[in-house]
Structures are given as C-alpha cells and as structure tokens.
C-alpha positions as CSV (number, residue, x, y, z in Angstrom):
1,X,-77.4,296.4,-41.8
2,X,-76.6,297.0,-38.4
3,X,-75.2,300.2,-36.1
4,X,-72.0,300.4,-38.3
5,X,-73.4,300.3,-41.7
6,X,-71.2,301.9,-44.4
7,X,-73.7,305.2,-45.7
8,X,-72.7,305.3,-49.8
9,X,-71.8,309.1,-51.0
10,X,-73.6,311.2,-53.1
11,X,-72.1,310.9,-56.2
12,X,-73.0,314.2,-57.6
13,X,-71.4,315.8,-54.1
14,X,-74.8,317.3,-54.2
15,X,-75.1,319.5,-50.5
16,X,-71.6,317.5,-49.4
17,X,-69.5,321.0,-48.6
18,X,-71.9,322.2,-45.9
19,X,-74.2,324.9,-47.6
20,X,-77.2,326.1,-45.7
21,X,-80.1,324.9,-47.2
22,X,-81.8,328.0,-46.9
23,X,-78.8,330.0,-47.4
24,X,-79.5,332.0,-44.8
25,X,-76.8,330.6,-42.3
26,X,-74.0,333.1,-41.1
27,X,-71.3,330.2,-41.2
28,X,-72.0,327.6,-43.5
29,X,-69.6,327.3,-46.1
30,X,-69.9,330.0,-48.8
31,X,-70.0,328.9,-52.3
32,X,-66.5,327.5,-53.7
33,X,-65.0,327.5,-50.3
34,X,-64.8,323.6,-50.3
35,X,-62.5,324.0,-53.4
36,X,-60.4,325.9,-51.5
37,X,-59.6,323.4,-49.3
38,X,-55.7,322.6,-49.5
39,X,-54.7,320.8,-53.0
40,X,-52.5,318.7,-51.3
41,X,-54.6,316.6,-48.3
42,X,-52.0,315.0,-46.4
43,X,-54.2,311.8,-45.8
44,X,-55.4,309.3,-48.1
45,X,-58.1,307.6,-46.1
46,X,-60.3,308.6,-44.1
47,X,-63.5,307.3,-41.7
48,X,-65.9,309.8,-40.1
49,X,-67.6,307.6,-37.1
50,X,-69.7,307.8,-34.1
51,X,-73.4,307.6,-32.4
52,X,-74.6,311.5,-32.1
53,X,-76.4,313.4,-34.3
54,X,-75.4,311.2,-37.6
55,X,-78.9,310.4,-39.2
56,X,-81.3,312.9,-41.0
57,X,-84.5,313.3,-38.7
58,X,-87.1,310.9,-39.5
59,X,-89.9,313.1,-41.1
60,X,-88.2,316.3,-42.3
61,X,-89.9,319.3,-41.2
62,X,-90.3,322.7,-42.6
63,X,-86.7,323.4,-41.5
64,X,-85.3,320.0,-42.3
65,X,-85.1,320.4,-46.2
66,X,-82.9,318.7,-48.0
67,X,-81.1,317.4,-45.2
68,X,-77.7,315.0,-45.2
69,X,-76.0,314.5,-41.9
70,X,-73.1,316.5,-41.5
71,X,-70.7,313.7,-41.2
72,X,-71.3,312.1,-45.0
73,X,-71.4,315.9,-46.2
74,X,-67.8,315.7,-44.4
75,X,-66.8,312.7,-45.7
76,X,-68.0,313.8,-49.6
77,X,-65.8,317.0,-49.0
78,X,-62.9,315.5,-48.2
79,X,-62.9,312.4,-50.8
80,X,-63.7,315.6,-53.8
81,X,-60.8,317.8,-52.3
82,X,-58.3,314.4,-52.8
83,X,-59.7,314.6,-56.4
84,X,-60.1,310.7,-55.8
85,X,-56.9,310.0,-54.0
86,X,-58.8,310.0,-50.6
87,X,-60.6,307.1,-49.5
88,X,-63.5,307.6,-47.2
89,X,-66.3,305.5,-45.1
90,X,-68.8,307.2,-43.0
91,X,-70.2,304.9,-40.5
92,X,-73.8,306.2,-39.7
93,X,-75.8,304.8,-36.5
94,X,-79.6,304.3,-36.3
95,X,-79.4,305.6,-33.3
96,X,-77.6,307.2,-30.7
97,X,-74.9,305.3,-29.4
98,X,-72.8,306.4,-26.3
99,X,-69.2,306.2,-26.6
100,X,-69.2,302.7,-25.0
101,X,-71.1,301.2,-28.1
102,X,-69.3,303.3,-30.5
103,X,-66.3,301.2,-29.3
104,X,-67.9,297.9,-29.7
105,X,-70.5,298.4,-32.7
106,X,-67.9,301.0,-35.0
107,X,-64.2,300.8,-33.6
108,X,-63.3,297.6,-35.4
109,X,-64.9,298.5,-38.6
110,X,-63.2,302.0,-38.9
111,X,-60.0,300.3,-37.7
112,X,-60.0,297.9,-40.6
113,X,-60.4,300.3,-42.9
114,X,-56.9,301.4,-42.4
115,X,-58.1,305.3,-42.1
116,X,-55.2,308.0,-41.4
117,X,-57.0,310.5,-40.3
118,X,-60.3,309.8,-38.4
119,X,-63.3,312.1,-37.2
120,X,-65.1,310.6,-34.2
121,X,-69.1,312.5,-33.6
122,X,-69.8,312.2,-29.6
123,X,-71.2,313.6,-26.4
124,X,-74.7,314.3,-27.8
125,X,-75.6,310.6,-26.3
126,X,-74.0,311.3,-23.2
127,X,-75.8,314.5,-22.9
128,X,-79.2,313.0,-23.3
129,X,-78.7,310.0,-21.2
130,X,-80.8,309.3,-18.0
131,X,-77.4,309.6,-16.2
132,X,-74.0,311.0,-16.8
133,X,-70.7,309.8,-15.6
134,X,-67.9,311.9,-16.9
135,X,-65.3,309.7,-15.8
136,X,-66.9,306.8,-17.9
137,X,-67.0,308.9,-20.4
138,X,-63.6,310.2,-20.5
139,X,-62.1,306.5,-20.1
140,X,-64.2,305.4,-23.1
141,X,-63.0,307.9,-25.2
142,X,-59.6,307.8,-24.4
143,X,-59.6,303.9,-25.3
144,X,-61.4,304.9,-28.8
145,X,-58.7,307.3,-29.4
146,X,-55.9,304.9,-28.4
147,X,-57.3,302.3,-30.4
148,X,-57.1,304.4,-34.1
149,X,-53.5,306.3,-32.7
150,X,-52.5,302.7,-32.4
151,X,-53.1,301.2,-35.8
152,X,-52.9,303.4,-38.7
153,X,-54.9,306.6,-37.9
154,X,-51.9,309.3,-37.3
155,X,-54.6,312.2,-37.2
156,X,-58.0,312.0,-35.3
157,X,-60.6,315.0,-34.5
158,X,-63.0,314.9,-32.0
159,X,-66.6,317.0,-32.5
160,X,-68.4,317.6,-29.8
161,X,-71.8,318.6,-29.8
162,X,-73.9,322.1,-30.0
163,X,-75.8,323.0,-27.0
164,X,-78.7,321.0,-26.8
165,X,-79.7,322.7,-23.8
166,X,-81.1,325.8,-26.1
167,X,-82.5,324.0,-28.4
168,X,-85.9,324.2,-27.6
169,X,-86.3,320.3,-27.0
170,X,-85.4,320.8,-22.9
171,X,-87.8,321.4,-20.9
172,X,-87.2,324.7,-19.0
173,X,-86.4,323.2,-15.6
174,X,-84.1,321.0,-17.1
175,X,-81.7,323.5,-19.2
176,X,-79.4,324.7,-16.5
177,X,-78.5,320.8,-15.5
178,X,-77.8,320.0,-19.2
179,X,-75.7,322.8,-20.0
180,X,-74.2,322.3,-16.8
181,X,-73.4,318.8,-18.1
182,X,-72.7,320.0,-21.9
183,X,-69.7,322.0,-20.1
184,X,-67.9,319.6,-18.2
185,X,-68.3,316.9,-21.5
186,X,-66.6,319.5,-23.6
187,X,-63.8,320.2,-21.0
188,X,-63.2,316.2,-20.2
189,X,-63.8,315.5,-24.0
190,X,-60.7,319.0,-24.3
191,X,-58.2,317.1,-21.7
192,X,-58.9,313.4,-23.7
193,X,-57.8,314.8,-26.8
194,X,-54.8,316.5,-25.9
195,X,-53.4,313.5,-23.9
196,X,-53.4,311.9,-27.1
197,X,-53.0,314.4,-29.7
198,X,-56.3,314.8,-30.9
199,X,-58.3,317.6,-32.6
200,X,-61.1,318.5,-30.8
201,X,-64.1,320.6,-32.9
202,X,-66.0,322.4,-29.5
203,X,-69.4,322.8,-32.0
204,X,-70.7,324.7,-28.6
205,X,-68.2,327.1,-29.2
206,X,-68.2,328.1,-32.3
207,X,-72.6,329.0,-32.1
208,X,-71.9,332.2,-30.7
209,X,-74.5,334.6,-32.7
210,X,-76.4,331.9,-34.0
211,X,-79.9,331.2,-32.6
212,X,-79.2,327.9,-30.8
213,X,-82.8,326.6,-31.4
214,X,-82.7,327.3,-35.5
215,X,-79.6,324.2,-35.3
216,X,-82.2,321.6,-34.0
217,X,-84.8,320.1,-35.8
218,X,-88.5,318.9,-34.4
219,X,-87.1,315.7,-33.3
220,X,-85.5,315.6,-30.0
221,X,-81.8,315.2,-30.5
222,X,-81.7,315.4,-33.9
223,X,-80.3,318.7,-35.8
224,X,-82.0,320.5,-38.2
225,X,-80.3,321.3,-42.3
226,X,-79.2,324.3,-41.1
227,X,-77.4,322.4,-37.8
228,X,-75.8,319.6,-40.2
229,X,-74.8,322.3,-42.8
230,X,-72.5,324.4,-39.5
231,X,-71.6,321.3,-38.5
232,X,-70.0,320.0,-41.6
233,X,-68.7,323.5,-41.8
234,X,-66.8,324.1,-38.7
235,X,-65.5,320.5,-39.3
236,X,-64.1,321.1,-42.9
237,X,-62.3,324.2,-41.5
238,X,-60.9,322.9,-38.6
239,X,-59.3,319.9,-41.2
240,X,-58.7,322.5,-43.3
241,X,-56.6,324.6,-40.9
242,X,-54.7,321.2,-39.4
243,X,-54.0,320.4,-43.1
244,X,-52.0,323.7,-44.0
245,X,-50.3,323.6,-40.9
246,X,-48.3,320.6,-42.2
C-alpha cells in the first residue's frame, strides 16, 4: 500500500473520541462527550486526509501509550455518532507529505469516495521543510479545496498544526524562524479557507495553557497520545459546533 492507503477503524471505537491516554489532559474529550455529539449529523460520508502528523510514532515512548492518530480517532467518532449511517475513509500517509503530494497521492482517492464533508491535516510538512514558500502553499491548498467543493464535498475543515516550534524537537536558534513561519501558514491557510468556505481548526490556537512540549512525542514531527488525543478533540468540536449550527 502506498501514501493513500485506506487505515481500517477500530471496531470496538476503542480510544476513537479523543481521551487522554493518561487522563491527565485539560482538553481532551471528557468521558461521554462524543455521545453528545449532535443525533442528527448532516453528512453521510466522510474522508479525513492529508500528510502531517497522521501516523503513530514509530517506537512509542513513555508518553506515546496507546497511541492512534488523531485523524482515525476522528473518523471512528464521527462514523459511531451516524450510528452507521456515516460512511468514513481515513487516508493515512507514511510520511509527511506537503500539500503538493497530498494533491497527487490522496485527492483522487478521497474524491472518489464521494465524501460530503471532508477534513484535510496540513502545514506540519510545510513547517518542517528545508524551505517555505507561502504562496505555493496557499495555491496548493486552494486547488485541494476547489477540487472536493467541486464534486460532492459541500463541507471541508482545514487543521492546521500545533506549534512545533515549542516542542522540544527545535533547536533553540531555530524556534523564532519556525514560529515565525507557523504564523504566516496559519494566517494564509485562514484567508484559503474562507475564499472557499472552509473550516479551518487553528490547533496553535487552541494550546493556550497547555505545555507545548507534553503534545510532541520523541520523534521529530510526530505528536505524542496526549497531542493526538487534543487534536482529535478540538476537531470533534469544531464539527460538532458547524453541525448544530445547521
């Protein structure tokens, strides 16, 4: 299997809603909340896709227990909240994939699937990259999200990444010009998906409190359980909230 391989749900749901695996995380989803998400889902397929952040680190460490990446936990979520009426495929990456190869190695994959609502993982590729060229990176991901408005997907969200540049894994010289980076990504990746109606999930903004460094694992770019778990988290709400405002 290749970049765009189909990852098979966990059956039993088991972790899929987000819980800290230590249960020690400030915002992960408290018991039951996943059940609370709205009875009525107003899509009925649905394809989480993208290159950053999607697999489980290699060799979990001490603080990588029981992890699944957040995009199959939100992928289970959604497909138990449609009590089986909800379709979905999460498209997991062996490794990070810019926006460019999301396009060619997962866009036609999650297009055929016919998804109406679609959640799109990106920027932590971008971020890591030798170089960065916003404007390439804007244009890429404005094609992606033309692309799924164009065919079937009606609703897309766009998650963009925590800030890598506290996570330990940057070497101290180096932080400034990543999180200088990290903010004009999330402002380009803001403007993208407003010009075409998009959701956008700013993970950066939503770690405030939270030690940065406890979200990433001992691998560089890869996040720890307790990242995927507020990952999956912030997600689920943010679908949540777009759902009940229908």
């Amino acid at each position: 299997m290749g970049d765009g391989d189909a990852e098979g749900l966990d059956p039993e749901g088991r972790d899929a809603y987000g819980h800290d695996p230590d249960r020690r995380g400030p915002r992960g989803l408290r018991p039951g909340e996943a059940e609370e998400l709205p009875a009525e889902l107003p899509w009925r397929r649905a394809v989480v896709f993208g290159g950053c952040e999607a697999g489980p680190v290699a060799r979990p460490g001490p603080r990588d227990h029981g992890v699944k990446p957040w995009p199959d936990r939100v992928a289970c979520a959604l497909r138990q909240a449609g009590r089986g009426e909800l379709a979905c495929l999460s498209l997991r990456a062996r490794r990070d994939l810019v926006l460019s190869e999301v396009r060619s190695r997962q866009l036609a994959q999650a297009l055929a699937f016919g998804a109406d609502l679609a959640v799109l993982a990106c920027g932590g590729p971008e971020l890591r990259a030798r170089t960065f060229d916003p404007d390439v990176m804007e244009s890429e991901l404005s094609r992606i999200l033309a692309s799924l408005k164009g065919a079937t997907c009606r609703d897309a969200a766009v998650v963009s990444p925590f800030d890598w540049s506290g996570s330990g894994q940057v070497p101290r010289s180096q932080r400034d010009r990543i999180r200088t980076r990290h903010l004009l990504l999330v402002e380009r990746v803001a403007v993208v998906a407003l010009r075409h109606g998009a959701l956008h999930v700013d993970l950066m903004a939503r770690q405030k409190g939270i030690d940065v460094a406890r979200l990433w694992s001992s691998q560089p770019g890869r996040l720890s359980g307790r990242g995927h778990a507020l990952a999956a988290a912030a997600v689920l709400r943010a679908l949540a909230d777009q759902a009940r405002s229908r």
